[in-house]
C-alpha positions as CSV (number, residue, x, y, z in Angstrom):
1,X,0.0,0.0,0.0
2,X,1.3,3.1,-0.9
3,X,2.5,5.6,2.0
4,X,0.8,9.5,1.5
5,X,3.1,12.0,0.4
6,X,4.6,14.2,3.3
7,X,5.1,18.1,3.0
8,X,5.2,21.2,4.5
9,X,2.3,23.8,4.9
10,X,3.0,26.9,7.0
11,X,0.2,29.5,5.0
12,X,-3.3,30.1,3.6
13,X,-1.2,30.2,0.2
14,X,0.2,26.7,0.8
15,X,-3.2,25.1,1.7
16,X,-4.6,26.3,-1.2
17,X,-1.8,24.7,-3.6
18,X,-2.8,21.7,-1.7
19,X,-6.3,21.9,-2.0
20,X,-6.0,22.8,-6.1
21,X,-3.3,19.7,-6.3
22,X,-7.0,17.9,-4.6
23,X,-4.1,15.0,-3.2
24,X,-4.0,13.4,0.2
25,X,-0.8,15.0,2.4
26,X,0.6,14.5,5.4
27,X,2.0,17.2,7.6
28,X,4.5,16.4,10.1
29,X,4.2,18.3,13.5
30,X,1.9,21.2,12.1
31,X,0.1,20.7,15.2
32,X,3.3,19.8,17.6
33,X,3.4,23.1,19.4
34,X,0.0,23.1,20.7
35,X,-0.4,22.7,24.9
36,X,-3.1,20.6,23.8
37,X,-0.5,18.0,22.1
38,X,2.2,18.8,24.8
39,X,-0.6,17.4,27.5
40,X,-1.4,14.7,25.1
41,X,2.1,13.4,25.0
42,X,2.1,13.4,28.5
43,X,-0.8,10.8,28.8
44,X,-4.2,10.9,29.2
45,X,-4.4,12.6,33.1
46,X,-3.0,15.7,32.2
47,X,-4.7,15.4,28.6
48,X,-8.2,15.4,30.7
49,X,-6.7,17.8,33.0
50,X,-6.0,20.4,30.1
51,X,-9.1,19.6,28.5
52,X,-11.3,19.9,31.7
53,X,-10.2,23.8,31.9
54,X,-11.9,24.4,28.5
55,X,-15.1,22.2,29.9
56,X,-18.5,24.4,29.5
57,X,-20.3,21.3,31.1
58,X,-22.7,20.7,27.8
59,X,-24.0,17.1,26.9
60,X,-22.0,16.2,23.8
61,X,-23.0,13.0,21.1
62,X,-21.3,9.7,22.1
63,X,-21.4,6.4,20.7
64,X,-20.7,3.0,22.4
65,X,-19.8,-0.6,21.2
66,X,-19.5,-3.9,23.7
67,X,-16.1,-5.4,23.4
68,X,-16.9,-7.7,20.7
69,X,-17.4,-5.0,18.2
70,X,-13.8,-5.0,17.9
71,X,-13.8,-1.2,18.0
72,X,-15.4,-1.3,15.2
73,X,-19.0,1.1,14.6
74,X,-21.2,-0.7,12.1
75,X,-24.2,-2.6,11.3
76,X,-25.6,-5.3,12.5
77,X,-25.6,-8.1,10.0
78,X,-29.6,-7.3,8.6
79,X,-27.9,-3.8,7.9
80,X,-31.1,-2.7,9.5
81,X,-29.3,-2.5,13.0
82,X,-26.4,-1.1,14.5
83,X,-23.7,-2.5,16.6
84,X,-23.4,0.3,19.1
85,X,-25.9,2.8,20.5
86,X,-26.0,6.8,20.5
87,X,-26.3,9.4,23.5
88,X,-25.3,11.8,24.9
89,X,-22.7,12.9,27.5
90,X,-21.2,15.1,29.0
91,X,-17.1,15.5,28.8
92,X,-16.3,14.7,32.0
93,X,-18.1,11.4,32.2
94,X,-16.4,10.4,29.1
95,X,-13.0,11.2,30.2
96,X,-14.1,9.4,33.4
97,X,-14.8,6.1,31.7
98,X,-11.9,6.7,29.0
99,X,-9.6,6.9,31.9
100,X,-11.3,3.8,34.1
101,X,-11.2,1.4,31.1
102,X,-7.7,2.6,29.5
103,X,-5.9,-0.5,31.2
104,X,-8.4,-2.9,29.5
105,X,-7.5,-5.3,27.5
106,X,-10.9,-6.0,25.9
107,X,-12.5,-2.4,25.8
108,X,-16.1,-1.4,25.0
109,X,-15.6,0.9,22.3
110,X,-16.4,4.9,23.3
111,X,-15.9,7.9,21.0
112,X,-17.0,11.7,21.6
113,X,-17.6,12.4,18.0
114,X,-17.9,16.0,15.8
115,X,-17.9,18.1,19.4
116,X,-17.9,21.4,18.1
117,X,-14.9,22.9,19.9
118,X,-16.2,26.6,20.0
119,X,-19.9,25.0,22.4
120,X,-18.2,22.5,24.2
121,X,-14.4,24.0,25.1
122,X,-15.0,27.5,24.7
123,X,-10.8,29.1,24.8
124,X,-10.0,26.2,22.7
125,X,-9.7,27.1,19.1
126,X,-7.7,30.6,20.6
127,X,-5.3,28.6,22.8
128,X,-4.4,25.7,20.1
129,X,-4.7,27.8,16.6
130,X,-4.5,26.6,13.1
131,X,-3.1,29.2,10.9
132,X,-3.6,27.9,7.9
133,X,-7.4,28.9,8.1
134,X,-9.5,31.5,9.1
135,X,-11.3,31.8,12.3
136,X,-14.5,31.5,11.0
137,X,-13.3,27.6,10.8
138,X,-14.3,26.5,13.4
139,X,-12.6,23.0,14.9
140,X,-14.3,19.9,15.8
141,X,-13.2,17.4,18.3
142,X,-13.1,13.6,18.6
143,X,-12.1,11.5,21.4
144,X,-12.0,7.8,22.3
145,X,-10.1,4.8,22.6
146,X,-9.4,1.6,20.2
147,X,-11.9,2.6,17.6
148,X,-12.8,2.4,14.2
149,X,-14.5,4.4,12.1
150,X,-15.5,2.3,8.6
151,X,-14.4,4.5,5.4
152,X,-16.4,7.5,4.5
153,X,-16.1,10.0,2.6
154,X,-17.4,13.6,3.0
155,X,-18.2,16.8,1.1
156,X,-16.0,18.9,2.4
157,X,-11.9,19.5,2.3
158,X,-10.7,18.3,5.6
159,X,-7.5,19.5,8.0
160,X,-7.4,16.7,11.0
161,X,-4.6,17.2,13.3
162,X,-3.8,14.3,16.1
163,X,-3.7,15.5,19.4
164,X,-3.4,12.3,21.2
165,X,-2.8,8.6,20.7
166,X,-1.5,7.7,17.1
167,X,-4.2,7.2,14.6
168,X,-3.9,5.0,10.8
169,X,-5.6,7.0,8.2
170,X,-6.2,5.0,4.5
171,X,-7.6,7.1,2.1
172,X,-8.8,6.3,-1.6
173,X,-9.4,8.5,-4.4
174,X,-13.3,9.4,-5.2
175,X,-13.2,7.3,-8.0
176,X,-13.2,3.6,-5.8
177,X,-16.8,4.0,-4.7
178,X,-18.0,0.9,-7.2
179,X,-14.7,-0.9,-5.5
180,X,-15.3,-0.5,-1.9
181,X,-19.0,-1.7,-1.8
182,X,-20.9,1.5,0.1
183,X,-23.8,0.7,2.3
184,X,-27.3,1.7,2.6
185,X,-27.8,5.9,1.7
186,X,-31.0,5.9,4.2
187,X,-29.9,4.1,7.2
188,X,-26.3,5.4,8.1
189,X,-24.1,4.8,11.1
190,X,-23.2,8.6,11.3
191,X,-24.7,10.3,8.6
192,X,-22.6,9.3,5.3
193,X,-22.4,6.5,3.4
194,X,-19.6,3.5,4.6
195,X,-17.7,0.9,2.9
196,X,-19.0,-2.6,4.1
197,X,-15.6,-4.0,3.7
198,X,-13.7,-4.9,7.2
199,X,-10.9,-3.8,6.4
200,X,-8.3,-5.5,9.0
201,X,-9.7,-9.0,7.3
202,X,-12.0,-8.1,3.6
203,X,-13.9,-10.5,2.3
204,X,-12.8,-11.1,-1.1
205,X,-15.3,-13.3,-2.1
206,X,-18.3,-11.4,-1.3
207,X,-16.2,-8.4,-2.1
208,X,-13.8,-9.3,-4.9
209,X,-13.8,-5.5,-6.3
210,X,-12.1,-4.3,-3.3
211,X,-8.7,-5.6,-4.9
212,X,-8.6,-3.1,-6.8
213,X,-9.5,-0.2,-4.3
214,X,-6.5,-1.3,-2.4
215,X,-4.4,-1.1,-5.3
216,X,-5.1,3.0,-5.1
217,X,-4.5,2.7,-1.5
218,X,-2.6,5.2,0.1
219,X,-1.8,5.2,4.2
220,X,-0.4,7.1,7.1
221,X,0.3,6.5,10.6
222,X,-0.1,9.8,12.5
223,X,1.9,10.6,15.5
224,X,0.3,13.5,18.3
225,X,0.8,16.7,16.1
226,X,0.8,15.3,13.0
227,X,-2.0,16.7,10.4
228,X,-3.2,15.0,7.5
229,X,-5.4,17.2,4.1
230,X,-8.4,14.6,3.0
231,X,-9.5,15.9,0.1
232,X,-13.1,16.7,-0.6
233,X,-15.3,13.7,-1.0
234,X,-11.7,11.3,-0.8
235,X,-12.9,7.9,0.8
236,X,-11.0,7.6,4.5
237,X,-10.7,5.0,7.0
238,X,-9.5,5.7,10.2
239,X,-8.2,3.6,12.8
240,X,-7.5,4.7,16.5
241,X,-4.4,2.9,17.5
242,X,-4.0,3.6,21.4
243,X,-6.1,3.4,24.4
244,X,-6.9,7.2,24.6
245,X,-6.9,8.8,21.7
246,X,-8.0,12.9,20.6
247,X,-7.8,14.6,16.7
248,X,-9.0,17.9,15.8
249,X,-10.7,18.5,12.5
250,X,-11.7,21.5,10.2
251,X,-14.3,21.4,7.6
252,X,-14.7,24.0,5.0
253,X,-15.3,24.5,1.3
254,X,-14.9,27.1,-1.2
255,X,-17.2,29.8,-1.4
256,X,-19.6,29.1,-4.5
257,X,-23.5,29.6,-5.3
258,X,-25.4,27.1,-3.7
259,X,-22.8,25.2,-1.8
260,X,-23.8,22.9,0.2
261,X,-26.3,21.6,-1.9
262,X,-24.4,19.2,-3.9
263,X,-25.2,15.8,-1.7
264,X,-28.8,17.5,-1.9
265,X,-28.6,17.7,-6.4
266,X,-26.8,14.0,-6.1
267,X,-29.6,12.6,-4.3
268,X,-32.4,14.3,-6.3
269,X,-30.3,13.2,-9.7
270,X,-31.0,9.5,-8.6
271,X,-34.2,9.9,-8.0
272,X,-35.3,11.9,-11.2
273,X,-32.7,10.0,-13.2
274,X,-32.0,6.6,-12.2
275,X,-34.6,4.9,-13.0
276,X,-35.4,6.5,-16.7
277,X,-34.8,4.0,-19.6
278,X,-31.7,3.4,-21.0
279,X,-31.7,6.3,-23.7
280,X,-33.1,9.1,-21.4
281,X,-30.4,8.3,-19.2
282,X,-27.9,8.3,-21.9
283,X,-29.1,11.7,-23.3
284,X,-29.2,13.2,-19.8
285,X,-25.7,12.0,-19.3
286,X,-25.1,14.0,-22.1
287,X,-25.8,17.2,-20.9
288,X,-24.7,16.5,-17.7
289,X,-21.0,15.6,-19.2
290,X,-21.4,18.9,-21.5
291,X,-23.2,21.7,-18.8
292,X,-21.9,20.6,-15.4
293,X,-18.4,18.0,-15.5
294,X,-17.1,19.3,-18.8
295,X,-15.1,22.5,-19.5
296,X,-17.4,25.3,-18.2
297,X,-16.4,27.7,-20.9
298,X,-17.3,25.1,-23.3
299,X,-21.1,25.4,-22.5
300,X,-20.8,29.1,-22.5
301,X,-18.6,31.2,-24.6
302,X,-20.0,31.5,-27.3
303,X,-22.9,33.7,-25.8
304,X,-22.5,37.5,-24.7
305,X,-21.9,37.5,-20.8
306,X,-24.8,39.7,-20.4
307,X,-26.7,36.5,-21.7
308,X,-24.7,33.2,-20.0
309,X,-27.5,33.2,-17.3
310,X,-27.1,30.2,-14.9
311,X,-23.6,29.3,-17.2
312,X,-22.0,32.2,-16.4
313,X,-20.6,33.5,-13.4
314,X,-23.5,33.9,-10.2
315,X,-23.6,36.4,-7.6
316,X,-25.5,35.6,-4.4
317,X,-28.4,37.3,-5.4
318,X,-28.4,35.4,-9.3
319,X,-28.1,31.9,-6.7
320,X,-30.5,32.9,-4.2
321,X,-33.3,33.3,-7.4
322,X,-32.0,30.1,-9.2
323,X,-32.6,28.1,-5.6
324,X,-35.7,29.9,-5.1
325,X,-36.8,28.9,-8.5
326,X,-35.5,24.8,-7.5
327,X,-37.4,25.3,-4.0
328,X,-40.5,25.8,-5.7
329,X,-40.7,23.5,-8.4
330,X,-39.8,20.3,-6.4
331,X,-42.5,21.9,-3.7
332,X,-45.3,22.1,-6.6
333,X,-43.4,18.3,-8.2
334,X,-44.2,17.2,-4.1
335,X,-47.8,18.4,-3.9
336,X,-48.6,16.9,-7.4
337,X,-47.5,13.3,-5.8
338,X,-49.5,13.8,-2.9
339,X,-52.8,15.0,-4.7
């Protein structure tokens, strides 16, 4: 398995050559110098200790798997189920248990997932700082012990810097999502779409494809400080290696018209599209391949600018009346179903 490129990132300018370059990376000790890191490498007492002085006391999500997941948060075999269970906590109980159980050798599987830093630590994001983004990014933290989280992908470019514990990221390019057999869209363990493959021992005969994906395989160990780019909408397994373990992650994409909506038009284009016959789907592809994934000036320069519309370049208010527009029409295409 190939090992992700390493490099350097120390401004706004190198993060967005890495973003246009839209390739994994690895960045050794961007995160080194943070007292958050320093208390991590000093175990997990004067991690929770650091951590507690941030504490605003809120209930934050948690999930928890018996021992015999393995770590590992995923369905049960009907993929109707789950093998763990949601709540909520609050931070100091979780530390509490982290802390009880971190001896263990067979550990129920915890994880304080997505805890937006700037609720639940308020003094955080100020005391351990990111320079590479703006404040407006705001982190999220994630902590637990020997977990797994099943590869993902989401739609966003994603900064996660280790803060505790060593974490194996494996990442695969957008294009492996017919090799790495995704589950169910409607019934998620988190929200996005997972691989069903277990990775630590893939079943090659019900999942023969997944060959392949591993041949596009790239992989990092991350050490406390260590950062790792995932690329928007790159497939990412990660794997908590120790018994306490902490990363910090930023979301963001670019500004655009309508951002955010894309998982929303993906969804909609399967159900308007998918199940057309053969030659509406073709011809749809067609424009699809010509308006939206092909050269952009292709579809539009031969028309005056004043005249490009939708093709040419949209201010907020243009976007605001082309989603007003959408809004409408799928409300009147809903009522229609329902009358």
């Amino acid at each position: 398995m190939k090992q992700i490129r390493e490099a350097g990132a120390a401004s706004p300018e190198d993060l967005a050559a890495l973003t246009t370059a839209a390739e994994p990376v690895v960045i050794r000790g961007l995160a080194s110098h943070w007292p958050v890191a320093e208390a991590g490498r000093r175990g997990h007492g004067a991690l929770f200790d650091y951590l507690s002085g941030f504490d605003a006391g809120q209930s934050v999500a948690t999930v928890f798997a018996p021992a015999e997941a393995g770590g590992r948060f995923f369905y049960g075999d009907d993929l109707k189920t789950l093998n763990f269970r949601g709540g909520r906590a609050s931070l100091r109980k979780t530390f509490d248990f982290l802390a009880q159980h971190a001896e263990s050798d067979e550990q129920a599987a915890l994880a304080a997932q997505s805890v937006p830093a700037w609720n639940a630590l308020p003094g955080f994001a100020e005391a351990n700082p990111l320079p590479l983004l703006g404040p407006e990014i705001e982190p999220r933290v994630w902590i637990g012990n020997r977990v797994i989280v099943a590869a993902h992908n989401d739609p966003y470019e994603n900064i996660a810097c280790v803060a505790a514990g060593r974490r194996r990221f494996t990442l695969f390019p957008p294009d492996q999502v017919a090799n790495l057999y995704v589950g169910p869209f409607e019934h998620t363990p988190a929200g996005a779409t997972i691989s069903l493959v277990e990775f630590e021992n893939p079943d090659l005969e019900r999942f023969p494809r997944f060959a392949q994906a591993l041949e596009t395989a790239q992989t990092a160990e991350l050490e406390p400080g260590d950062a790792i780019y995932v690329p928007y909408l790159w497939w990412h397994h990660v794997r908590s290696l120790d018994a306490v373990n902490m990363l910090v992650n930023y979301w963001w994409t670019p500004p655009a018209p309508g951002r955010g909506l894309a998982r929303d038009a993906f969804l909609h284009a399967i159900l308007a599209l998918r199940a057309l016959p053969p030659a509406h789907r073709a011809a749809w592809k067609a424009l699809l391949d010509h308006y939206v994934f092909g050269d952009e000036n292709d579809a539009s320069a031969h028309l005056p600018i004043e005249a490009q519309g939708i093709l040419g370049d949209l201010d907020e208010t243009a976007g605001r009346e082309v989603l007003t527009a959408l809004s409408r029409a799928l409300a009147e295409a809903a009522a229609a179903k329902r009358s």
